[in-house]
Predicted model as a PDB file, atoms N, CA, C, CB and O in Angstrom, pLDDT in the B-factor column:
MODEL        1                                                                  
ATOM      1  N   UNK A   1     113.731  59.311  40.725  1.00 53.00           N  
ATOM      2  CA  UNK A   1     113.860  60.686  41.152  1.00 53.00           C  
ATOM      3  C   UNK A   1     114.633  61.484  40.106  1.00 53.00           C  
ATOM      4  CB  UNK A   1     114.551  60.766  42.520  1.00 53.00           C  
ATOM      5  O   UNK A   1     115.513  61.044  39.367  1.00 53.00           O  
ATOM      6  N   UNK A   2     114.070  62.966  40.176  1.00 57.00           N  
ATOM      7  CA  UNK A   2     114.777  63.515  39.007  1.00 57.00           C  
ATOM      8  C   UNK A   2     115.907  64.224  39.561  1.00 57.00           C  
ATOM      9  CB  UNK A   2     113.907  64.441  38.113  1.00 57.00           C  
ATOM     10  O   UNK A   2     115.803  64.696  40.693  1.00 57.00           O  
ATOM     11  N   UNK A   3     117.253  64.390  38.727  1.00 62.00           N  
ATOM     12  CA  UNK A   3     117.855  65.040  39.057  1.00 62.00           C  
ATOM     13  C   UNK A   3     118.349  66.579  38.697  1.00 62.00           C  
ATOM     14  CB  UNK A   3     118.363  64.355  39.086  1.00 62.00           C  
ATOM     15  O   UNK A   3     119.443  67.123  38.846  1.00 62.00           O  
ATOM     16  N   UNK A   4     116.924  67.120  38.092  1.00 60.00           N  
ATOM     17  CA  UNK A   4     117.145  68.442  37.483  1.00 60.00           C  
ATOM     18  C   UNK A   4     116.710  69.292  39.052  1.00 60.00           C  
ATOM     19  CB  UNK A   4     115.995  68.780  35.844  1.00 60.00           C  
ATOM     20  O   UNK A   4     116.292  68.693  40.043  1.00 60.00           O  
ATOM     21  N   UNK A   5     116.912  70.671  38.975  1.00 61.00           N  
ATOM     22  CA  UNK A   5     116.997  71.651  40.170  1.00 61.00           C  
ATOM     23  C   UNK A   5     115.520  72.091  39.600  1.00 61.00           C  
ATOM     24  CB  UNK A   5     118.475  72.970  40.291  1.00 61.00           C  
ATOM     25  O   UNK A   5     115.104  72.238  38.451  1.00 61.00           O  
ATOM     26  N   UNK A   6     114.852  72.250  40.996  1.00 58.00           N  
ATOM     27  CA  UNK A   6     113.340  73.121  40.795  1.00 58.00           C  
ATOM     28  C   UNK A   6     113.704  74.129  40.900  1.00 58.00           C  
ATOM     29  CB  UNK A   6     112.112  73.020  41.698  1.00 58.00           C  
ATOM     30  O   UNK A   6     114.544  74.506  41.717  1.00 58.00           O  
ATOM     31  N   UNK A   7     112.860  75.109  39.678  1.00 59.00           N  
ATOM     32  CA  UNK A   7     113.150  76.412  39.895  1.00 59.00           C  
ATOM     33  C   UNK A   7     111.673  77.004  40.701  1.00 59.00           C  
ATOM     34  CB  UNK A   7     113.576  77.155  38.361  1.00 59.00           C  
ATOM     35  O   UNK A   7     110.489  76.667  40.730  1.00 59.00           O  
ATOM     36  N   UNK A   8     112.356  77.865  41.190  1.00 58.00           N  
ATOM     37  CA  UNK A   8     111.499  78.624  42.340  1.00 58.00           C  
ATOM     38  C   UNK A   8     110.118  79.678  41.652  1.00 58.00           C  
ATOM     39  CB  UNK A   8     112.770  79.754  43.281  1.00 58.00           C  
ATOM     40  O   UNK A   8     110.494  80.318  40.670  1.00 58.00           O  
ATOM     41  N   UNK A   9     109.289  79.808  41.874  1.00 65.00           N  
ATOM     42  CA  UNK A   9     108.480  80.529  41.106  1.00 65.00           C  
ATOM     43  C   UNK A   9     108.594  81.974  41.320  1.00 65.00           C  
ATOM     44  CB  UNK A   9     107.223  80.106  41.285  1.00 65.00           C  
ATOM     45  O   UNK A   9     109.737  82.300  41.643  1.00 65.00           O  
ATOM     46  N   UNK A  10     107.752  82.945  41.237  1.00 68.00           N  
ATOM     47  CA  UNK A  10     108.150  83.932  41.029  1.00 68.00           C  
ATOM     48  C   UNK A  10     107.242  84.676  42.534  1.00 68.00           C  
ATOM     49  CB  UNK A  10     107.910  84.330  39.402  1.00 68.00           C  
ATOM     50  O   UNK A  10     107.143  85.896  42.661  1.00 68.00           O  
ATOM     51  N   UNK A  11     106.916  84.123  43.101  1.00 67.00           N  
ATOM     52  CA  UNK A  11     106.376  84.119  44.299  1.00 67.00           C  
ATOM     53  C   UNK A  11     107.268  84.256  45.296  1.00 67.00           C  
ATOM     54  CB  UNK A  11     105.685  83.107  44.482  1.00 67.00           C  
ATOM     55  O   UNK A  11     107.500  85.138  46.124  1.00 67.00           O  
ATOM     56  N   UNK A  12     107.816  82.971  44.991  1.00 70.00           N  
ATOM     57  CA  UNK A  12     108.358  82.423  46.264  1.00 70.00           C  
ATOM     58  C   UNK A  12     110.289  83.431  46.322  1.00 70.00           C  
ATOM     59  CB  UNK A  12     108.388  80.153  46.020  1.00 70.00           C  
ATOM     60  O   UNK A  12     111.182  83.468  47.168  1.00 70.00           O  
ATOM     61  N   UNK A  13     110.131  83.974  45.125  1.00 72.00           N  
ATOM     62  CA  UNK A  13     111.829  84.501  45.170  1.00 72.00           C  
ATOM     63  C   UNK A  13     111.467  85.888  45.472  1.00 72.00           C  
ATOM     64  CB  UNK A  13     112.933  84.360  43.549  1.00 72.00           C  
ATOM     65  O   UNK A  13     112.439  86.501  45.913  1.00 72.00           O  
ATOM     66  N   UNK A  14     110.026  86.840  45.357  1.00 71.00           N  
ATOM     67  CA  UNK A  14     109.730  87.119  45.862  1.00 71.00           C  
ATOM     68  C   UNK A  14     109.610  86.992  47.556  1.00 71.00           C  
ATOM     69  CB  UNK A  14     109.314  87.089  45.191  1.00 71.00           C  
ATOM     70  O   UNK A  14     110.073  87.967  48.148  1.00 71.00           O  
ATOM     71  N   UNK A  15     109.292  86.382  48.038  1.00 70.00           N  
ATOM     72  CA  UNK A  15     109.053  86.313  49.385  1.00 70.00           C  
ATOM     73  C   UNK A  15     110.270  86.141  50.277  1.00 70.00           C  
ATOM     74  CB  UNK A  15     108.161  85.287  49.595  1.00 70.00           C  
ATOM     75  O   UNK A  15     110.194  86.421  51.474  1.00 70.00           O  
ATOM     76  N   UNK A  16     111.389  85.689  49.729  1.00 73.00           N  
ATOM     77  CA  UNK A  16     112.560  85.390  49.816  1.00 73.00           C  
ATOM     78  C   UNK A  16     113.122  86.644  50.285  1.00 73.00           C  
ATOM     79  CB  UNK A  16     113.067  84.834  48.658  1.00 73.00           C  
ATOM     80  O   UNK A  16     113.465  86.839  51.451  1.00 73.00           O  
ATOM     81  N   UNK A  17     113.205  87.473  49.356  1.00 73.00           N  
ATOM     82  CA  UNK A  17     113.900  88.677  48.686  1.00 73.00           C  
ATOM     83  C   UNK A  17     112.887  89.763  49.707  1.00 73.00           C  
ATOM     84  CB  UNK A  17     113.701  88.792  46.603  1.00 73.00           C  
ATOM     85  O   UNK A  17     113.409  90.825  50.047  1.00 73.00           O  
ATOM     86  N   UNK A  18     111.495  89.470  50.158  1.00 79.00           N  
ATOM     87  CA  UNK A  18     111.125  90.637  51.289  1.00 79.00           C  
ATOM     88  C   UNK A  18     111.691  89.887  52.689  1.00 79.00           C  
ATOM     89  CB  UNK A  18     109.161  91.031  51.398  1.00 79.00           C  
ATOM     90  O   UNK A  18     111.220  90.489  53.653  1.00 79.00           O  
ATOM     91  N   UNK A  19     112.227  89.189  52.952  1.00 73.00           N  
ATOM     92  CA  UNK A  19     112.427  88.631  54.146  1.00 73.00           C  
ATOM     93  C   UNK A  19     113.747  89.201  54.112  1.00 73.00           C  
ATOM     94  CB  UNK A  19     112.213  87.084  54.347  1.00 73.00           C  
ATOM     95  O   UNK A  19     113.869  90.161  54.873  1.00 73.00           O  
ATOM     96  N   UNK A  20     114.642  88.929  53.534  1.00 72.00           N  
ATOM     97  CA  UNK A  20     115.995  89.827  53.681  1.00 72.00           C  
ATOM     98  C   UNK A  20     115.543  90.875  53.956  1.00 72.00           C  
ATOM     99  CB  UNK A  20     116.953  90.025  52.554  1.00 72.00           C  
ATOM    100  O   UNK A  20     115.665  91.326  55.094  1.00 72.00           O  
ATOM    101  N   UNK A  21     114.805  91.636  52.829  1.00 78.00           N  
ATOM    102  CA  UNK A  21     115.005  92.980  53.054  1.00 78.00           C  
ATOM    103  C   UNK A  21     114.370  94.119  54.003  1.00 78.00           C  
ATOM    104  CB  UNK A  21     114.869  93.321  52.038  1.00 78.00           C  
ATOM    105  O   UNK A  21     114.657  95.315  54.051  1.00 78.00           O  
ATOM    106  N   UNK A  22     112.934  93.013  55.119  1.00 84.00           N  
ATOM    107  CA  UNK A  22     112.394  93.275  56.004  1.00 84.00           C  
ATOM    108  C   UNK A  22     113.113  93.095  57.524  1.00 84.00           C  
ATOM    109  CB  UNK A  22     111.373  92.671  55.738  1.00 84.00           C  
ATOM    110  O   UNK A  22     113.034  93.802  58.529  1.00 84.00           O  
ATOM    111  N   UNK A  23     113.857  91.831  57.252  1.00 86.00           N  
ATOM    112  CA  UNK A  23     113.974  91.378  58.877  1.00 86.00           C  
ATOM    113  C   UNK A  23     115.733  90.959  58.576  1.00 86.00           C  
ATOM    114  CB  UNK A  23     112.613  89.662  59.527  1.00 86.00           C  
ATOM    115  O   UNK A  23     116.584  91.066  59.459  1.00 86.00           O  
ATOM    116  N   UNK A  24     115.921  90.655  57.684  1.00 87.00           N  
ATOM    117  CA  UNK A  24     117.614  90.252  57.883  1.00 87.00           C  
ATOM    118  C   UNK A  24     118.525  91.574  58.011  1.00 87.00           C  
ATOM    119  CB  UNK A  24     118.267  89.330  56.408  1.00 87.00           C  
ATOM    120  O   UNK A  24     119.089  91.961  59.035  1.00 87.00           O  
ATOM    121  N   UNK A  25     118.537  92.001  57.118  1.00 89.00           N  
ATOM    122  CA  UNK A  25     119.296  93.125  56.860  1.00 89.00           C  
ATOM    123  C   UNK A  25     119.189  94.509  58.203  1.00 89.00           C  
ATOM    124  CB  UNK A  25     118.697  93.593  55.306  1.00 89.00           C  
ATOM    125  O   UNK A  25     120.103  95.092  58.787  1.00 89.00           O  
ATOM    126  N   UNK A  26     117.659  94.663  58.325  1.00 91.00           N  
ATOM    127  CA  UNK A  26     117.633  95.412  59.750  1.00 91.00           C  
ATOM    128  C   UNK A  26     118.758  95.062  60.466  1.00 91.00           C  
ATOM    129  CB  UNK A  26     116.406  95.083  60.657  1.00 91.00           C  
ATOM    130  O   UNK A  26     119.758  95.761  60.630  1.00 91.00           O  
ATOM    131  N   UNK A  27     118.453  93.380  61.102  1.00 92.00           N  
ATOM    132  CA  UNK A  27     119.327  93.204  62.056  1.00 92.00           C  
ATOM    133  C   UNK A  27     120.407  93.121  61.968  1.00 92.00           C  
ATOM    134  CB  UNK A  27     119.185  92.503  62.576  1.00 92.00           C  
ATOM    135  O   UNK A  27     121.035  93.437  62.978  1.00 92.00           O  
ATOM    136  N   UNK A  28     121.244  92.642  60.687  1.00 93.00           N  
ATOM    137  CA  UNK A  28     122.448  93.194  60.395  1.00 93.00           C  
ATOM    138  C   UNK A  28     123.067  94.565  60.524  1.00 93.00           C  
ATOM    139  CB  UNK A  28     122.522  92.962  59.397  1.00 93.00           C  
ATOM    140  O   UNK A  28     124.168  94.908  60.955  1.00 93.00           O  
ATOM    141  N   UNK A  29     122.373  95.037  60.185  1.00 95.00           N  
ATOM    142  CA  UNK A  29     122.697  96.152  60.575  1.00 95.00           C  
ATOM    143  C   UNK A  29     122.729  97.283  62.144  1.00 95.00           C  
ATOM    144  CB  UNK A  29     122.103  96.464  59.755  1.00 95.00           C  
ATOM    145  O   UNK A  29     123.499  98.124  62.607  1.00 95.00           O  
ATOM    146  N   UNK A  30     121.938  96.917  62.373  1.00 95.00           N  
ATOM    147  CA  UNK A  30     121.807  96.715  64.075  1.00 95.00           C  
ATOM    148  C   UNK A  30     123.139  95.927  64.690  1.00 95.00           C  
ATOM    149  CB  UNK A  30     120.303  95.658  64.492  1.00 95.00           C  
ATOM    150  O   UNK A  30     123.730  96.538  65.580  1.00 95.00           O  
ATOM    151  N   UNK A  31     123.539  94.942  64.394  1.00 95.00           N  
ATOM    152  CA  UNK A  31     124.655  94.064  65.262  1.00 95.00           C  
ATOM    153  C   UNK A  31     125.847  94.846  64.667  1.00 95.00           C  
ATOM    154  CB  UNK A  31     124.736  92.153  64.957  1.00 95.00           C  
ATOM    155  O   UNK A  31     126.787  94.964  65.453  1.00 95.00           O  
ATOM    156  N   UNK A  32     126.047  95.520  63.202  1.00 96.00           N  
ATOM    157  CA  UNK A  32     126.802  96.412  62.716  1.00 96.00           C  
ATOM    158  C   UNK A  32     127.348  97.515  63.977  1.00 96.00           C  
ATOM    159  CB  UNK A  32     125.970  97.032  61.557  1.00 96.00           C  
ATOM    160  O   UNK A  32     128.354  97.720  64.656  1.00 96.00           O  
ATOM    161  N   UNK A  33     125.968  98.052  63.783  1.00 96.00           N  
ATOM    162  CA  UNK A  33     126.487  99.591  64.436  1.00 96.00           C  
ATOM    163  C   UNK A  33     126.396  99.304  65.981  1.00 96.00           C  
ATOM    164  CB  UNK A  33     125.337 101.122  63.976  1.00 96.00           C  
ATOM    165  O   UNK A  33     126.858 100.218  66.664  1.00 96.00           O  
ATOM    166  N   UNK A  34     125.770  97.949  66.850  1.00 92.00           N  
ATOM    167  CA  UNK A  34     125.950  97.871  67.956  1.00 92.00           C  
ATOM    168  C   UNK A  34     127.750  96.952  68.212  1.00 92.00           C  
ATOM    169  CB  UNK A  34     124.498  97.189  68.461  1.00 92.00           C  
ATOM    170  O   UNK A  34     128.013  96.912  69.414  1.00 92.00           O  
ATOM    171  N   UNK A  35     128.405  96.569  67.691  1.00 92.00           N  
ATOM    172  CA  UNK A  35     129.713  95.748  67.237  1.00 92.00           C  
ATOM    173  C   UNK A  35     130.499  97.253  67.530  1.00 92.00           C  
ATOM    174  CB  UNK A  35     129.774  94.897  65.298  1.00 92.00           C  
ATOM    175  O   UNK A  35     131.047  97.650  68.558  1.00 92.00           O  
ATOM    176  N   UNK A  36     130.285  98.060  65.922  1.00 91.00           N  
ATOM    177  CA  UNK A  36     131.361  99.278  66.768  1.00 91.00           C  
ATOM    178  C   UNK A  36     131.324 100.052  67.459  1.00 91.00           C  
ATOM    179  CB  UNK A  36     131.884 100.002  66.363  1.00 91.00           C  
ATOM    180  O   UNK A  36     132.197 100.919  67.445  1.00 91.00           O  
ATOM    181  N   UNK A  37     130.016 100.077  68.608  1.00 85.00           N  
ATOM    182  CA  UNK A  37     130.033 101.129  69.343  1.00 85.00           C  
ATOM    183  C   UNK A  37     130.699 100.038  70.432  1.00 85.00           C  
ATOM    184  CB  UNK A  37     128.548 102.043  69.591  1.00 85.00           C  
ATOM    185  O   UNK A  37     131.444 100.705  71.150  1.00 85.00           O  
ATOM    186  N   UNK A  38     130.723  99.063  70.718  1.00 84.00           N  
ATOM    187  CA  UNK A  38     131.179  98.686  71.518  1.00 84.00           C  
ATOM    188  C   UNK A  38     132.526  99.079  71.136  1.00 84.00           C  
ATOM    189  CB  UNK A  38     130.808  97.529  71.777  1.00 84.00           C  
ATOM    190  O   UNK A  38     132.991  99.930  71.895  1.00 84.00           O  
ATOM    191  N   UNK A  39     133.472  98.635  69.972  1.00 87.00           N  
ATOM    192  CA  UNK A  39     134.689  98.925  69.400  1.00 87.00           C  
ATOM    193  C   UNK A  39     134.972  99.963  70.149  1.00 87.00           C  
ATOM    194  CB  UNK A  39     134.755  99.155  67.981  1.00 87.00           C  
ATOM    195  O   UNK A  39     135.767 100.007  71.088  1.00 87.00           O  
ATOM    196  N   UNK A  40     134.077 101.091  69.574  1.00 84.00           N  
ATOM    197  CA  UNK A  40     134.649 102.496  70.062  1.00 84.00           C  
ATOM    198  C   UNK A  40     134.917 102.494  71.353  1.00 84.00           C  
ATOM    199  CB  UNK A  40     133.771 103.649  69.861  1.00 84.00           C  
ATOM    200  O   UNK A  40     136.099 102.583  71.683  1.00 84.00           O  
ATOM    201  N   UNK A  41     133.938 102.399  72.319  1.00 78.00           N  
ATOM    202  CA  UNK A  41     133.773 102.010  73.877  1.00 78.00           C  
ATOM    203  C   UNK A  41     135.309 101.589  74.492  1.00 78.00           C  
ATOM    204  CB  UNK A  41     132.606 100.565  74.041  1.00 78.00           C  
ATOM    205  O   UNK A  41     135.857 102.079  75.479  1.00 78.00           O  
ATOM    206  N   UNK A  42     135.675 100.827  73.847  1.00 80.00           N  
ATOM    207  CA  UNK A  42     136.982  99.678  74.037  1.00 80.00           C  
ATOM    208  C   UNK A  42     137.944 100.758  74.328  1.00 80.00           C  
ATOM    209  CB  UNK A  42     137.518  98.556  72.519  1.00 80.00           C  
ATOM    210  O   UNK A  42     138.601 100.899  75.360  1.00 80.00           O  
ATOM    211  N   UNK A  43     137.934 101.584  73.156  1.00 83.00           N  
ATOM    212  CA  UNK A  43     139.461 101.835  72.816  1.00 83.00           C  
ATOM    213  C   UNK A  43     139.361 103.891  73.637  1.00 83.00           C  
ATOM    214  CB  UNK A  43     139.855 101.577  70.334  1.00 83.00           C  
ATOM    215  O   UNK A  43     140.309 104.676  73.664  1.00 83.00           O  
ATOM    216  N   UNK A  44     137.956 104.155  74.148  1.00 79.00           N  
ATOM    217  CA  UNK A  44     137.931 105.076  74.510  1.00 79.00           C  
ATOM    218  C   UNK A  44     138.059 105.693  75.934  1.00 79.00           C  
ATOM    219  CB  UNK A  44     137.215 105.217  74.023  1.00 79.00           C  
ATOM    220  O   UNK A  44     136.952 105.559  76.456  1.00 79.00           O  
ATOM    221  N   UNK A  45     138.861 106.272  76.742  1.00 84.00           N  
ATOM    222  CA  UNK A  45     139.247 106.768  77.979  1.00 84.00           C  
ATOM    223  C   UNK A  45     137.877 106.687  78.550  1.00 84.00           C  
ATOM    224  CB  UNK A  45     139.984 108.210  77.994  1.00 84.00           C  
ATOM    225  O   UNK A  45     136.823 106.735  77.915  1.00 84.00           O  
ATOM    226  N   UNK A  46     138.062 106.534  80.079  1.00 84.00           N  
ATOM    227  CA  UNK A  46     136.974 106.499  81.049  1.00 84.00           C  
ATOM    228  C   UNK A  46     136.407 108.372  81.528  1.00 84.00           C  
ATOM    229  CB  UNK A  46     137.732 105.484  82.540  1.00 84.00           C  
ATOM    230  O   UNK A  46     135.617 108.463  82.468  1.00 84.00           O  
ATOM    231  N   UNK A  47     136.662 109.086  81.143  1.00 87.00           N  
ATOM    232  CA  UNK A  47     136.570 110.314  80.927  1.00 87.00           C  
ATOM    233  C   UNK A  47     135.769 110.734  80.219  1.00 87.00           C  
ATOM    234  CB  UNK A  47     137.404 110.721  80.637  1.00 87.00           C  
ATOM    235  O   UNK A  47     134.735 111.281  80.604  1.00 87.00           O  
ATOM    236  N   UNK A  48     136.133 110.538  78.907  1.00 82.00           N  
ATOM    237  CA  UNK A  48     135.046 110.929  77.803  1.00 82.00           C  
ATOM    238  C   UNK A  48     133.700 110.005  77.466  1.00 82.00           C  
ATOM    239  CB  UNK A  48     135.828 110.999  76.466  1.00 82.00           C  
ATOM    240  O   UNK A  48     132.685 110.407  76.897  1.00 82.00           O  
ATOM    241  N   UNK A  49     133.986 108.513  78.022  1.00 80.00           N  
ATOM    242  CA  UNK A  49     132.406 108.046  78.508  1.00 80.00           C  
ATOM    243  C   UNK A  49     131.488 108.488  79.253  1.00 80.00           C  
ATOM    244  CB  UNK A  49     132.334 107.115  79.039  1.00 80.00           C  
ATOM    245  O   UNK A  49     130.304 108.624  78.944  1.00 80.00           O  
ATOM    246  N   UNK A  50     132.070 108.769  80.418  1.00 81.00           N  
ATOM    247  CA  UNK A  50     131.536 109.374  81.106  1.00 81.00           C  
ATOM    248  C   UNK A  50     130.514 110.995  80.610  1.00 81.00           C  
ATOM    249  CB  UNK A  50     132.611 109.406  81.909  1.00 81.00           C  
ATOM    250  O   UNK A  50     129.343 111.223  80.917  1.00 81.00           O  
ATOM    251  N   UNK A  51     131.513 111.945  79.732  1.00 84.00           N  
ATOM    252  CA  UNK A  51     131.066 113.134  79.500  1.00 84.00           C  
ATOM    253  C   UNK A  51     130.294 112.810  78.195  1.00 84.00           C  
ATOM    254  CB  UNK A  51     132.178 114.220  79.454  1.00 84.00           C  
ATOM    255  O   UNK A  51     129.575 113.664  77.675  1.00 84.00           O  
ATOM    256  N   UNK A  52     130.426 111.748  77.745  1.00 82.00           N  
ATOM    257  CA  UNK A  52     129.661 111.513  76.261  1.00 82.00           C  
ATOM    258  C   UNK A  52     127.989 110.565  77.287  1.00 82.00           C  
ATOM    259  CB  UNK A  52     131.090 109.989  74.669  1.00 82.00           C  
ATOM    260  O   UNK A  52     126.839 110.945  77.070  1.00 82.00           O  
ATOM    261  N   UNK A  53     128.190 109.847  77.908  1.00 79.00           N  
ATOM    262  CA  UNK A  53     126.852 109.790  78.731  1.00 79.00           C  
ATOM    263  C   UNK A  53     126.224 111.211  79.617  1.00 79.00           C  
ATOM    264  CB  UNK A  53     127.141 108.599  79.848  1.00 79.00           C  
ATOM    265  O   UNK A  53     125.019 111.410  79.467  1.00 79.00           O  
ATOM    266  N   UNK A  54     126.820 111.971  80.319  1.00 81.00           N  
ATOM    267  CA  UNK A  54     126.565 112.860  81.045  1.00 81.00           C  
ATOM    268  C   UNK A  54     126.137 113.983  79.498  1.00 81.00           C  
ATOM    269  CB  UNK A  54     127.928 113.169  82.239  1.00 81.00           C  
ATOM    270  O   UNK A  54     125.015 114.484  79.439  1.00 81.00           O  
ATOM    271  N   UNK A  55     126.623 114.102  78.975  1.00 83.00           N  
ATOM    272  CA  UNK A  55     125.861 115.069  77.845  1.00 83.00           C  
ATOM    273  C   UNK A  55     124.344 114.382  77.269  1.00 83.00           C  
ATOM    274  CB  UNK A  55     127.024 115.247  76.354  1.00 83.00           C  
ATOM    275  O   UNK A  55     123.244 114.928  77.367  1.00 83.00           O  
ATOM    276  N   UNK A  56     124.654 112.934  76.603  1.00 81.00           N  
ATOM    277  CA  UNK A  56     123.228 112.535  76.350  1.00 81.00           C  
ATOM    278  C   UNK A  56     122.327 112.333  77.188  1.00 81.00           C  
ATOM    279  CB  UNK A  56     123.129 111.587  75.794  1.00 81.00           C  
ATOM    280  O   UNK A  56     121.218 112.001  76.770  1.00 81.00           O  
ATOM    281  N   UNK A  57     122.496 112.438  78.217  1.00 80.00           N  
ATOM    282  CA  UNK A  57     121.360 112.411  79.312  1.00 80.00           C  
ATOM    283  C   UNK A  57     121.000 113.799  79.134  1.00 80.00           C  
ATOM    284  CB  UNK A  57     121.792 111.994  80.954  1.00 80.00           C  
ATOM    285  O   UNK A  57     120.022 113.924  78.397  1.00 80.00           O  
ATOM    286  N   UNK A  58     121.529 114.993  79.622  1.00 83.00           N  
ATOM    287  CA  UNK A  58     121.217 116.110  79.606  1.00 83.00           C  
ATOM    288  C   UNK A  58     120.056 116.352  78.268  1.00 83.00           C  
ATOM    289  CB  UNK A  58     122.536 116.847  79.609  1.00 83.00           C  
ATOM    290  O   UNK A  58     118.837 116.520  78.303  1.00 83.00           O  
ATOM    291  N   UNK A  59     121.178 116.276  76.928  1.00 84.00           N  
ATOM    292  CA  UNK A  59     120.162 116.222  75.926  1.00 84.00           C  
ATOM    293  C   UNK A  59     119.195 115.334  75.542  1.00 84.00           C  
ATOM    294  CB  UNK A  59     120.614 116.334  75.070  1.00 84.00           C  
ATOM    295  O   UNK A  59     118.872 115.093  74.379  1.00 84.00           O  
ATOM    296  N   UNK A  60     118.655 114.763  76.716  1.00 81.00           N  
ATOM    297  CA  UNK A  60     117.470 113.965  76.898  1.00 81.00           C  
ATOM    298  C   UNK A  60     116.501 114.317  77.987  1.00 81.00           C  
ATOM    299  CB  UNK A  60     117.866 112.672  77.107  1.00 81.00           C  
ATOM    300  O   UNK A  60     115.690 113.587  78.557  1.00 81.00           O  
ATOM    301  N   UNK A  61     116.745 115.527  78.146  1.00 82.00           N  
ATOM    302  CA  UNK A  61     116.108 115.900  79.514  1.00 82.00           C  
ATOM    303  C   UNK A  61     115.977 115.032  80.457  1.00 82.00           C  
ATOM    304  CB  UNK A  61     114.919 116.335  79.431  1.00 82.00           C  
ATOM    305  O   UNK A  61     114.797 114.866  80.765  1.00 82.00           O  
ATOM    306  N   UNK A  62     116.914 114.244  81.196  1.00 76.00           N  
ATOM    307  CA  UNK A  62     117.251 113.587  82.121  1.00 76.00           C  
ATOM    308  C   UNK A  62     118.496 113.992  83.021  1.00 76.00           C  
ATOM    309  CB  UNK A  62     117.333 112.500  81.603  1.00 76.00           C  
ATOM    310  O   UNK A  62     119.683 114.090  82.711  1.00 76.00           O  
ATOM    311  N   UNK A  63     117.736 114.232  84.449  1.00 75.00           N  
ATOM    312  CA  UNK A  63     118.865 114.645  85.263  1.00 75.00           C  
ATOM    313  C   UNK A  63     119.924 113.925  85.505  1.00 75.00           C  
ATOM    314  CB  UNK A  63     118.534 114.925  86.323  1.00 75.00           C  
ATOM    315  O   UNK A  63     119.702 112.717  85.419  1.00 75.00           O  
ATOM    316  N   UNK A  64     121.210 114.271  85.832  1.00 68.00           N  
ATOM    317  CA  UNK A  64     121.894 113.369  86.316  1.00 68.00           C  
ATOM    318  C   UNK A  64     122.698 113.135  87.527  1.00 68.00           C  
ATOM    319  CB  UNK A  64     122.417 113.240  85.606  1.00 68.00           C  
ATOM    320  O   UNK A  64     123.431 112.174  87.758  1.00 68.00           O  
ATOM    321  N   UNK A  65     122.456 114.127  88.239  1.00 68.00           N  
ATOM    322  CA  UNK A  65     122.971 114.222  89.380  1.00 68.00           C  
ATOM    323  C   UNK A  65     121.887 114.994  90.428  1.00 68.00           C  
ATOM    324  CB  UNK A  65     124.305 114.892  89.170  1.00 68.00           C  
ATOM    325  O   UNK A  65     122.197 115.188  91.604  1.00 68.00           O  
TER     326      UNK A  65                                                      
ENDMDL                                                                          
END                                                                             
């Protein structure tokens, strides 16, 4: 058996390199900005959740009461 490293062709580091940049990174980024909204959530009064949901509903044309 040899002990030199196969190098990857130019295909395959290709294909590599669209998979990050199709499906990894999305979801990184997704668990990113879903991580600090929870953060925010945490550290924010039961008041202004409330009026920060009760506004995006509105500006969603969704009633709320």
């Amino acid at each position: 058996m040899s002990s030199t490293p196969v190098l990857l062709d130019n295909a395959q580091t290709q294909a590599r390199s669209e998979v990050l940049k199709d499906k990894i990174l999305p979801a990184m980024l997704a668990g990113m900005l879903g991580l600090s909204l929870l953060y925010a959530a945490g550290f924010a009064e039961t008041a202004q959740l409330h009026n920060a949901a009760h506004d995006g509903r509105h500006s969603a044309s969704f009633p709320c009461h």
